[in-house]
C-alpha positions as CSV (number, residue, x, y, z in Angstrom):
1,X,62.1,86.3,85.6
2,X,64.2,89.3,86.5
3,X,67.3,90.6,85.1
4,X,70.3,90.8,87.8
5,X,73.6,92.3,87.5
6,X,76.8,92.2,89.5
7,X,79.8,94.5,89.2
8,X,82.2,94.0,91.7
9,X,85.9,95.1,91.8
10,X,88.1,92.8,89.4
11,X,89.7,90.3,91.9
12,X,88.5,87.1,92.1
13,X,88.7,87.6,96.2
14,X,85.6,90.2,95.2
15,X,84.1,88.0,92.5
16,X,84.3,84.2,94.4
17,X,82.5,86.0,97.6
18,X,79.3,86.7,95.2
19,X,79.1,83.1,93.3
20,X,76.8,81.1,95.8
21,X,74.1,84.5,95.5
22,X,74.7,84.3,92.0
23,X,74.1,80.2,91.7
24,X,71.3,80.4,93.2
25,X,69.8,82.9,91.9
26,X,70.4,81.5,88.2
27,X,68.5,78.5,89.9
28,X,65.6,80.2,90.2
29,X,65.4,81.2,86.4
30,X,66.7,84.3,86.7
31,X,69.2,86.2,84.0
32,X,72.6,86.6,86.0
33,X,75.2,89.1,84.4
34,X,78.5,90.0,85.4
35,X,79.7,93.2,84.5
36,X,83.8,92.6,85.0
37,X,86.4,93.6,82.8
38,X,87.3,91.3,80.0
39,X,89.7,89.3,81.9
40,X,87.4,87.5,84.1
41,X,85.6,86.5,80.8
42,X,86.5,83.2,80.9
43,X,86.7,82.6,84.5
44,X,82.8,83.8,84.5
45,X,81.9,81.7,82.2
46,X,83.8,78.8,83.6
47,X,81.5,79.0,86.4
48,X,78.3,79.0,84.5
49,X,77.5,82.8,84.3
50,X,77.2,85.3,81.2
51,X,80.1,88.2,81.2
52,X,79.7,91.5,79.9
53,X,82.9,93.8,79.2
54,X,82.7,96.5,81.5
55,X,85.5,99.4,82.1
56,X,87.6,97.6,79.4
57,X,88.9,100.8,77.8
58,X,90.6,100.8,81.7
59,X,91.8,97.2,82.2
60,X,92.1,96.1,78.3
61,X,92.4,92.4,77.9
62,X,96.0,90.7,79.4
63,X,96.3,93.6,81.6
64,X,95.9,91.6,84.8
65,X,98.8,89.2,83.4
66,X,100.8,92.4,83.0
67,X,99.4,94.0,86.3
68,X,101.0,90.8,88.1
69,X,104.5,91.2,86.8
70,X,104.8,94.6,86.8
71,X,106.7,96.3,89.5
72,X,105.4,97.6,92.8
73,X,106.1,101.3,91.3
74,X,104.5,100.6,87.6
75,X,101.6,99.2,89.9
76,X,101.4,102.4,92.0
77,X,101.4,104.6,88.5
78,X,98.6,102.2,87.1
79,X,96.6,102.3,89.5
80,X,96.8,106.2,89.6
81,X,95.8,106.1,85.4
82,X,92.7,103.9,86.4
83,X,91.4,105.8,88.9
84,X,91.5,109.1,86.3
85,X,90.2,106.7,83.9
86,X,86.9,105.5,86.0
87,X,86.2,108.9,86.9
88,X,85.9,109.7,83.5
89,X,83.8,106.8,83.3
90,X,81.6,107.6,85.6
91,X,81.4,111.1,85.1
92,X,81.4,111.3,81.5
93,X,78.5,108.8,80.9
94,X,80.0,105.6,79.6
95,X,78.8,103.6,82.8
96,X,75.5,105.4,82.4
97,X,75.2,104.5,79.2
98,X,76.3,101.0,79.6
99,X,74.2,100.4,82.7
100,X,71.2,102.0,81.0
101,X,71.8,99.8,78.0
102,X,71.4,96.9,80.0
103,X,68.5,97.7,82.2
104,X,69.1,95.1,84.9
105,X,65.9,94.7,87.6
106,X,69.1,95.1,90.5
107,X,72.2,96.0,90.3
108,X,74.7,94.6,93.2
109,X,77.8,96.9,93.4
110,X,81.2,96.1,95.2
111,X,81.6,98.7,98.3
112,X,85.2,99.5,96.2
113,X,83.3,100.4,93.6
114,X,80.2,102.3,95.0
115,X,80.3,105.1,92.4
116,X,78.5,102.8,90.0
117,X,75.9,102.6,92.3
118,X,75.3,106.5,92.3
119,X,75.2,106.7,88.5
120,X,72.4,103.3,88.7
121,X,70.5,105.3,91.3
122,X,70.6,108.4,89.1
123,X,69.1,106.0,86.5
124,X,66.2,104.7,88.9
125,X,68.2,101.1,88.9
126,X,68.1,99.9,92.2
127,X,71.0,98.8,93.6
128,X,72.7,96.8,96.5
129,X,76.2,97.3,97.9
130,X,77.9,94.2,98.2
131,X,80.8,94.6,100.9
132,X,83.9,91.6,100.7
133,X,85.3,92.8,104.0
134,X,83.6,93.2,107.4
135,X,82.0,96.7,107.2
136,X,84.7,99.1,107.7
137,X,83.4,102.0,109.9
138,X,83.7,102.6,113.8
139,X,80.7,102.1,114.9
140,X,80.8,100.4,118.2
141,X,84.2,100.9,119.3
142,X,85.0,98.9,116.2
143,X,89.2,99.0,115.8
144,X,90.3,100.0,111.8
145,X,90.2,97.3,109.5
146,X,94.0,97.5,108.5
147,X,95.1,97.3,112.4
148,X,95.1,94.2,114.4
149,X,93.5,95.4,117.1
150,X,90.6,94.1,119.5
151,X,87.1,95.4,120.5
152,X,87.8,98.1,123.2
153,X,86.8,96.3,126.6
154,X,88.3,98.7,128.9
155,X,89.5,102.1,129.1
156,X,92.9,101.3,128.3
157,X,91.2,99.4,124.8
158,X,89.2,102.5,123.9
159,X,92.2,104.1,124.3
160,X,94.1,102.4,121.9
161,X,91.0,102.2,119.6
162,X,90.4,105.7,119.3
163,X,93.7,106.4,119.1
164,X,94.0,104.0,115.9
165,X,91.5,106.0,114.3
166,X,93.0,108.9,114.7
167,X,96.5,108.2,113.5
168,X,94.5,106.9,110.2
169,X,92.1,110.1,109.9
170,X,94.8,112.2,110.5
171,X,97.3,110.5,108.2
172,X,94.4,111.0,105.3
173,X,94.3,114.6,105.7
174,X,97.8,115.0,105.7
175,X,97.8,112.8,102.5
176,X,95.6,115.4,100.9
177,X,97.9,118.1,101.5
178,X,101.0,116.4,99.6
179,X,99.4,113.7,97.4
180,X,99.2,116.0,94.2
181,X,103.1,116.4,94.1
182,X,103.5,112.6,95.1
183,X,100.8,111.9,91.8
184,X,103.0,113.5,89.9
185,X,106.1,112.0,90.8
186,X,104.3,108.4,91.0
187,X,105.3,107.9,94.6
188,X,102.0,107.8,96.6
189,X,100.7,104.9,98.1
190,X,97.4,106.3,98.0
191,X,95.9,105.1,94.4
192,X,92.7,106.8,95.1
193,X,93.8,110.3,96.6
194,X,91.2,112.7,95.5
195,X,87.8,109.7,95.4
196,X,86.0,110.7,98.6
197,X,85.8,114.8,96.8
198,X,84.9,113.2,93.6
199,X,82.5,110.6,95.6
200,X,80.8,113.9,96.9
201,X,80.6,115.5,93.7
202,X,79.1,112.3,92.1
203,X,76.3,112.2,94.7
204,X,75.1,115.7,94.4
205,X,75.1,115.1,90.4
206,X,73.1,111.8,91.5
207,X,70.8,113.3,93.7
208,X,72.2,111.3,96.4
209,X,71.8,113.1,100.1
210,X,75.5,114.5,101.0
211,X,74.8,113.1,104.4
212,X,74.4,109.4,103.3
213,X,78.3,109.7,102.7
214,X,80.5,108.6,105.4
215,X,83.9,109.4,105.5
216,X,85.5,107.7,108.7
217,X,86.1,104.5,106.9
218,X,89.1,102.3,107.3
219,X,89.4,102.8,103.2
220,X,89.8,106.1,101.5
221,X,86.3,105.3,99.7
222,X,83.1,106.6,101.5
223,X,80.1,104.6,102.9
224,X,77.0,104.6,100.9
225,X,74.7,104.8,104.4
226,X,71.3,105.5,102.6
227,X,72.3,102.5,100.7
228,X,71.6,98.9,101.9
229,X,74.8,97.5,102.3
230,X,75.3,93.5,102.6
231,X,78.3,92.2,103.8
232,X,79.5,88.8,102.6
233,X,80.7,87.2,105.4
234,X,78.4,85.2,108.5
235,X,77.8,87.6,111.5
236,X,79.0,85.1,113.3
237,X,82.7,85.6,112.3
238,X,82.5,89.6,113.0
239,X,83.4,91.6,116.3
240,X,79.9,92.3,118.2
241,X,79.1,95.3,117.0
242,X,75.6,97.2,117.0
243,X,73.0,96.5,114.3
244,X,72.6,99.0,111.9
245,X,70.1,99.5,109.1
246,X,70.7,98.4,105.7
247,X,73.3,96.1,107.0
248,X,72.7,91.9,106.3
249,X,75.1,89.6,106.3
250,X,74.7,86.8,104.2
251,X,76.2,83.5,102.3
252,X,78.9,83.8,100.3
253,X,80.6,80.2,99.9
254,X,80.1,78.7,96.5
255,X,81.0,74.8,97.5
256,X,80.2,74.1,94.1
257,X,82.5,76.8,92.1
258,X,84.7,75.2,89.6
259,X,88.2,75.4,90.7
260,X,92.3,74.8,89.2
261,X,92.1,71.9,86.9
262,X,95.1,69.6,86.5
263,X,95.9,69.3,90.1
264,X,98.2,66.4,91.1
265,X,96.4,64.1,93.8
266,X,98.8,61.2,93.8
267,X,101.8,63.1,95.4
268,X,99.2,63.3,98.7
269,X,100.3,60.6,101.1
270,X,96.6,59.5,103.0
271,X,99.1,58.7,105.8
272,X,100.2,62.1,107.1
273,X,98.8,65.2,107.6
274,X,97.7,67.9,105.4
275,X,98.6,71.2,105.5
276,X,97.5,73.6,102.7
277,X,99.1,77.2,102.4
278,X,98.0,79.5,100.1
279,X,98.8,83.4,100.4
280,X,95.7,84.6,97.9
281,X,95.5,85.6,94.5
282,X,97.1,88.8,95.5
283,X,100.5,87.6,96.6
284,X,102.4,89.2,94.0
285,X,102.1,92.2,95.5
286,X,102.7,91.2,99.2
287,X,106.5,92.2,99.8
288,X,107.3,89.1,102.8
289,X,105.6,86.7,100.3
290,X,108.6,84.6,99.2
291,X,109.7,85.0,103.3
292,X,106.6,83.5,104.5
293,X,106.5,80.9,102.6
294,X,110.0,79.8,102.8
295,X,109.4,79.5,106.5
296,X,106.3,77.4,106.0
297,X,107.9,75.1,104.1
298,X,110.7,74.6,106.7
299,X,108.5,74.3,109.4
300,X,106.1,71.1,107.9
301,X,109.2,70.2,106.7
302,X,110.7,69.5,110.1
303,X,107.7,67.2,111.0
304,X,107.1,63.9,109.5
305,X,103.8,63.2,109.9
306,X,102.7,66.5,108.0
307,X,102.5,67.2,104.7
308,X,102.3,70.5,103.1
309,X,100.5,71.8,99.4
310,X,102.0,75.2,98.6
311,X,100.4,77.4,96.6
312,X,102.7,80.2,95.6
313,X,100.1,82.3,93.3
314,X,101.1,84.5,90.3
315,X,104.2,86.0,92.9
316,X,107.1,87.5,90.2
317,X,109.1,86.4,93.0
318,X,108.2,82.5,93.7
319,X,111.4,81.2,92.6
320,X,113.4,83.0,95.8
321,X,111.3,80.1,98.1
322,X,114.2,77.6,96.8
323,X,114.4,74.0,97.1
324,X,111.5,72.3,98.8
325,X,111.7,68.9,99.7
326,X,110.2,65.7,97.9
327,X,107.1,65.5,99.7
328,X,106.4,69.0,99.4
329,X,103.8,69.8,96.5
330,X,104.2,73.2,95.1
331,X,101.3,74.8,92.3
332,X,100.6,78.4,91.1
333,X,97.4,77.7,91.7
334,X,95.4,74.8,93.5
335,X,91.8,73.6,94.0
336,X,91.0,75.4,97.3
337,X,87.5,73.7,98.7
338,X,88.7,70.3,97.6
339,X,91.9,70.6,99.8
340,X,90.7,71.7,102.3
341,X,87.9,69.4,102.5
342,X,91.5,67.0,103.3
343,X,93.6,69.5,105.4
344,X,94.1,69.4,108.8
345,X,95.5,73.2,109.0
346,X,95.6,75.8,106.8
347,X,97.8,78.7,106.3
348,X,96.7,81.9,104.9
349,X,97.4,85.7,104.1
350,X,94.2,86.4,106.4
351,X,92.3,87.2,103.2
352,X,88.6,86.9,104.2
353,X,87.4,84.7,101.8
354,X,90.1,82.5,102.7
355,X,89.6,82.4,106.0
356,X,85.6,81.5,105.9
357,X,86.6,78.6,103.2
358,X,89.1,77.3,106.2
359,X,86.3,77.9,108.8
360,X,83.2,76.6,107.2
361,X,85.0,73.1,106.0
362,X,85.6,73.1,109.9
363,X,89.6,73.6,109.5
364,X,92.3,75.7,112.2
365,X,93.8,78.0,110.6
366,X,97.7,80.1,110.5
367,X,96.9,83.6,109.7
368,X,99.6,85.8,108.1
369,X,98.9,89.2,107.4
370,X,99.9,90.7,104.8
371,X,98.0,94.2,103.9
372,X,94.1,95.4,103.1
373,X,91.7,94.3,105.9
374,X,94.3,91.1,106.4
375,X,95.1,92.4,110.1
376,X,91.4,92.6,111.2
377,X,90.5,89.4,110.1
378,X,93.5,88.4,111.8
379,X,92.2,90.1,114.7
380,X,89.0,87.9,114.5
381,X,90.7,84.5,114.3
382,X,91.9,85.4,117.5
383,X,89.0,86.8,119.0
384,X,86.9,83.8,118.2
385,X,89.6,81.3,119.2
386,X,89.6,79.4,116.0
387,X,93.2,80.3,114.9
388,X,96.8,81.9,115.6
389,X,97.9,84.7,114.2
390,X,102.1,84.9,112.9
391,X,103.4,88.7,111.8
392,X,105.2,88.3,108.4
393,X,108.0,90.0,108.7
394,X,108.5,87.9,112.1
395,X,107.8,84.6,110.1
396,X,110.8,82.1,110.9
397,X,110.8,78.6,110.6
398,X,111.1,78.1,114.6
399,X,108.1,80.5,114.9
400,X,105.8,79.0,112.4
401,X,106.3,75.1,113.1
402,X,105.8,76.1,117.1
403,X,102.4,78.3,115.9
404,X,101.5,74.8,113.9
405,X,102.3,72.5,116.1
406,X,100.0,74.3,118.6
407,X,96.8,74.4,116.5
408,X,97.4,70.8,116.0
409,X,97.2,69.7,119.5
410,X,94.5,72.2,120.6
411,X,91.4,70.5,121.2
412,X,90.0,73.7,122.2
413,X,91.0,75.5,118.6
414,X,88.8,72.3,116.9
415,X,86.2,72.9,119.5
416,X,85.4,76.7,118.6
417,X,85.8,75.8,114.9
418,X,82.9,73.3,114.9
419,X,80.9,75.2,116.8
420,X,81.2,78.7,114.6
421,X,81.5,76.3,111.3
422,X,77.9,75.2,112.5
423,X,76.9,78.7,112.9
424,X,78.2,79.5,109.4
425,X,76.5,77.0,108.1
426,X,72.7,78.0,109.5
427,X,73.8,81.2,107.6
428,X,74.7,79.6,104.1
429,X,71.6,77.4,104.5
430,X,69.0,79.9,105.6
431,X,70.3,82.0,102.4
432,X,69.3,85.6,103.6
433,X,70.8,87.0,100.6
434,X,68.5,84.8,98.6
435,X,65.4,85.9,100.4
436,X,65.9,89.1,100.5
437,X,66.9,89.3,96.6
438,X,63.4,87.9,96.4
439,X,61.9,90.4,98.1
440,X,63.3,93.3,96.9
441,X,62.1,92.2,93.6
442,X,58.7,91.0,94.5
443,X,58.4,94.5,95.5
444,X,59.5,96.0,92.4
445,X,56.9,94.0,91.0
């Protein structure tokens, strides 16, 4: 049996995604390592898999407990030592090293993190990127991820499209000029400034065709084009877009990952309806957090028949929510796939993951943007008719219970979420991933 590594960025939201590949996988007889700072050790573990310390000179253990109460400046500053610090890691042969050491059959690499996958291709390691966000390019007439913008359908949307990725593009290069005085003074909001020159730089060391590097990317991080590229997510949930090679979308719900112990099922009353929020496991560092929240609560609030779990998340900030009411159950963290498998909405930060756990356990969905690729996915939600869509920093408690009480009368919402949850699950079931793992191996012989 073969040897098969994963190194994805250190987020759950980039880790969960992988799990059902990885269970399945593990099924088969195969070895299945994670390569994840140390961290995630236990949470790895916790789900049946072997965890080997990787970039832990960078993110030493407790620094995600740190990382979550820091402020949003000590973040920025962080995040500005860590990219120095994987550069050097990269570069300077400790990831070669390291990957070497280990020798997996495949490598899978997180699209954030796609200079490992240079150095494993250097090393004749062949490799995979694994994307947790729809594929981020413009290809198609394909709005940026970070807008909320729809597929161009007229002039007008083209327009407005091109125009998007412009602003961005443009914005980027003006970044370049002034980000080395903003490094210096910790005030960029760009904590990778200088990767796409280093990425370059990488790639010719790697051997890697300059050309396979594409630039025009929602994220500051270039596309790996010569790369196969999967993107964990069901095609079905994307814009329509054109097919490009390299590019397979496959499953990526793990129904059977082990979730938050300790939960407390007897505060849900069977007679009224459940609504779950949760805003990720990166709302600490979403500013309208506390806001958004505070509005949810008011709005189930309001309505007797509803009842509402609140997961609040390692936010430094939770406490400014306030008083909720009795029926109102409020956790850090909560069992997501068993609530759900209850709920009869869901609210959500628009995280992707998120949103196909809502969609494939057949439940409507409140998206709330927050940041990242939040707006896009947004943006599909709506397209596909199996949501609505509230701007945080317009979140009230008028606006969200008239947004909820909507997707709970809409037939026409449930409709289009049974039929793309069906969809979803001919992807999760016909486990392209799965088979084309096996292939790729079988051909390595």
């Amino acid at each position: 049996m073969a040897l098969i590594a994963f190194q994805m960025l250190e987020e759950p939201g980039h880790i969960n995604p992988t799990l059902k590949l990885a269970r399945v996988l593990a099924a088969r007889g195969h070895r299945v390592v994670y390569l994840e700072p140390p961290d995630f050790a236990g949470y790895i573990a916790k789900q049946g898999f072997e965890h080997q310390p990787f970039f832990e000179d960078i993110y030493p253990a407790g620094f995600v407990e740190r990382f979550q109460a820091a402020s949003r400046v000590e973040r920025l500053r962080w995040r500005l030592g860590h990219q120095e610090g994987e550069m050097q890691a990269l570069r300077g042969g400790s990831v070669a090293r390291r990957l070497d050491r280990l020798a997996p059959d495949l490598l899978f690499v997180d699209y954030l993190n796609n200079g490992v996958a240079l150095v494993a291709r250097k090393l004749g390691i062949p490799c995979v990127v694994l994307n947790t966000t729809f594929q981020p390019g413009r290809d198609g007439g394909i709005p940026p991820l970070y807008t909320p913008l729809l597929p161009a359908r007229s002039p007008l949307g083209r327009l407005r499209v091109e125009l998007a990725w412009r602003r961005l593009l443009a914005a980027r290069r003006l970044g370049k000029r002034l980000v080395r005085p903003l490094n210096r003074l910790g005030l960029t909001l760009d904590p990778r400034p200088d990767w796409p020159e280093f990425m370059a730089s990488l790639a010719a060391e790697s051997g890697y065709p300059l050309e396979g590097l594409e630039h025009e990317m929602t994220y500051p991080v270039p596309s790996l084009t010569g790369m196969p590229e999967w993107v964990l997510a069901p095609e079905a949930l994307d814009f329509p877009r054109p097919p490009q090679e390299g590019r397979l979308y496959i499953e990526s719900v793990d129904e059977e990952r082990v979730e938050a112990a300790g939960f407390p099922w007897d505060r849900l009353d069977p007679a009224r309806r459940l609504i779950y929020c949760s805003l990720g496991t990166q709302a600490f560092r979403y500013r309208h957090g506390p806001r958004v929240l505070r509005a949810i609560v008011d709005a189930v609030a309001g309505n007797p028949a509803w009842q509402l779990v609140l997961a609040t998340g390692a936010h430094p900030k939770a406490k400014e929510i306030g008083d909720v009411p009795a029926s109102v159950v409020v956790v850090e963290h909560a069992p997501q796939l068993a609530l759900l498998r209850r709920a009869h909405l869901m609210v959500n930060h628009g995280g992707l993951q998120s949103v196909k756990e809502a969609l494939l356990l057949g439940v409507p969905m409140l998206c709330v943007p927050q940041a990242y690729d939040q707006p896009g996915n947004g943006a599909r939600v709506t397209f596909h008719g199996i949501g609505r869509v509230l701007r945080p920093e317009r979140a009230t408690k008028a606006r969200a219970r008239a947004l909820l009480e909507d997707l709970s009368c809409s037939p026409s919402v449930r409709e289009r979420v049974r039929q793309l949850s069906a969809r979803f699950r001919e992807t999760e079931q016909a486990r392209p991933g799965l088979a084309e793992t096996a292939r790729r191996l079988g051909q390595r012989g």
